[in-house]
C-alpha positions as CSV (number, residue, x, y, z in Angstrom):
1,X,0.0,0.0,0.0
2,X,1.1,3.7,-0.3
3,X,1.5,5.7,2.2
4,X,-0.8,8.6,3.4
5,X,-1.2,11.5,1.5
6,X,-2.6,14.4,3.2
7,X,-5.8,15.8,1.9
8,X,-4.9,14.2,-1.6
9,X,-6.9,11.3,-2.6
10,X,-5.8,10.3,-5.7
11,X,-1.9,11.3,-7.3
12,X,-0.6,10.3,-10.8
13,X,2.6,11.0,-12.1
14,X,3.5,10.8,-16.1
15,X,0.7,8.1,-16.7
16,X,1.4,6.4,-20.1
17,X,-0.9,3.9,-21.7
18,X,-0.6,2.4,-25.3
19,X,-2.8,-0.2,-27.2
20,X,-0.8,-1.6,-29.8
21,X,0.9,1.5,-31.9
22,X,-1.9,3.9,-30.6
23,X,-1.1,6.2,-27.5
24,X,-4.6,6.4,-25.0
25,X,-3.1,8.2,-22.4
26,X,0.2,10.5,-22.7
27,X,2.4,12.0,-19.9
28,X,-0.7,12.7,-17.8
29,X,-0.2,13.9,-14.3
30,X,-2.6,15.4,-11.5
31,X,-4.0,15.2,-8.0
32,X,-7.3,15.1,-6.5
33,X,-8.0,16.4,-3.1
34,X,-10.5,16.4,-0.6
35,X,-13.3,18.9,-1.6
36,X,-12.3,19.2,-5.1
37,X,-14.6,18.4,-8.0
38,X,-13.3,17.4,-11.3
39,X,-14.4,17.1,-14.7
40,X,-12.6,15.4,-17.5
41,X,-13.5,16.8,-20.6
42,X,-12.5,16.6,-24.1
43,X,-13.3,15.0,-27.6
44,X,-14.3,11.1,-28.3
45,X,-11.4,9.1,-28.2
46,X,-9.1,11.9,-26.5
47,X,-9.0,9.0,-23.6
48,X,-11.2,10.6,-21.0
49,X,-12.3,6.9,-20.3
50,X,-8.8,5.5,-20.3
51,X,-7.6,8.1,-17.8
52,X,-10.8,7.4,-15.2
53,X,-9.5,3.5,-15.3
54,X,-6.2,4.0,-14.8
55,X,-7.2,6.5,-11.6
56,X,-10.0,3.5,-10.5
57,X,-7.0,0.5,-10.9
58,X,-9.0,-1.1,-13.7
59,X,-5.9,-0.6,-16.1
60,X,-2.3,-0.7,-15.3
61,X,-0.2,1.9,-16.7
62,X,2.2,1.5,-19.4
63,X,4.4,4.0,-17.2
64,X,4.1,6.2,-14.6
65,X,2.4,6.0,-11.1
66,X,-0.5,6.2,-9.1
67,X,-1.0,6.9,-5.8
68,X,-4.2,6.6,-3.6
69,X,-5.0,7.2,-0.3
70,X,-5.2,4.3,1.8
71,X,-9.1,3.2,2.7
72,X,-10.4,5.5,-0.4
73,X,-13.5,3.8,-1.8
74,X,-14.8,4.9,-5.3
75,X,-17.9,4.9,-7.0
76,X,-17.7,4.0,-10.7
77,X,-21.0,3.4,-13.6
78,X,-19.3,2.5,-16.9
79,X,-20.8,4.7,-19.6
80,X,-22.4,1.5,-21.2
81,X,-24.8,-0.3,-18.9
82,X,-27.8,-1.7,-18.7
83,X,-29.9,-0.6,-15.5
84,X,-33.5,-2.4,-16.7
85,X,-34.4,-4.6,-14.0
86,X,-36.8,-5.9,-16.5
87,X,-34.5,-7.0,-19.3
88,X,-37.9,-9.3,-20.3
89,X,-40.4,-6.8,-20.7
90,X,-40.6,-4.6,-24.2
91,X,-41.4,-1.0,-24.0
92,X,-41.3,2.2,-26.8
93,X,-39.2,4.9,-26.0
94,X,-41.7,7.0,-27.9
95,X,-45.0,5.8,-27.1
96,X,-47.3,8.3,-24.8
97,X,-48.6,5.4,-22.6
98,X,-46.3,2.9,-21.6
99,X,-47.3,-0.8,-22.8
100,X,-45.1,-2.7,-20.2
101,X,-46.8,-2.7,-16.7
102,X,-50.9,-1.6,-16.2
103,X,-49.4,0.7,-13.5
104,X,-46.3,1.7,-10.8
105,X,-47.7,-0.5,-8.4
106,X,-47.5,-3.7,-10.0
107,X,-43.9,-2.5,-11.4
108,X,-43.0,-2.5,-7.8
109,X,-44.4,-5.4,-6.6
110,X,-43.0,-7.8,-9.5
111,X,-39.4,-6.4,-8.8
112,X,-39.7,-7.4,-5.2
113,X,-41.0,-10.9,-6.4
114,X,-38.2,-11.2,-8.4
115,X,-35.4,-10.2,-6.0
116,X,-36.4,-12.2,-3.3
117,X,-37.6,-14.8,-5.0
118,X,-34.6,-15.7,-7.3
């Protein structure tokens, strides 16, 4: 483990990550302290994506280092996902009345059926 940082929760150092010829990430480095709210912007394919992994551990770096504090715990929703709990039902995006459940009651009922109930 790395040892405590004060007030900085996350520090990376001349990140590097290739895949194959193609550079995703190039001599990135930054930290994140307590308070601060960040934003990663830029245009698709700049590695915005790449970057967040690295900073979560999902990828290892080509180069470079990353430090977080000890006992940080992060939140992370990939951008693609799927968060119907009701992957059987059919419904139209469009459509003014929805054609999947008769109403919010019985939406709620059948998801507690079907998390308790395997």
């Amino acid at each position: 483990m790395t040892p405590e940082l004060p007030n900085i929760l996350i520090s990376a150092k001349d990140l590097y990550l290739k895949a194959g010829r193609n550079d995703l990430v190039e001599a990135v480095s930054l930290e994140v302290s307590e308070g601060e709210i960040v934003s990663v912007i830029g245009p698709n394919g700049a590695g915005k994506t790449s970057l967040l992994k690295l900073l979560l551990g999902l990828y290892k770096p080509d180069r470079g280092s990353i430090r977080r504090r000890l006992g940080l715990r992060v939140g992370y929703l990939p951008q693609k996902t799927s968060m119907n709990p009701f992957p059987e039902k059919k419904w139209k995006p469009h459509s003014r009345k929805p054609e999947y459940f008769p109403s919010s009651m019985n939406r709620c009922r059948r998801f507690r059926e079907e998390s308790f109930n395997g």
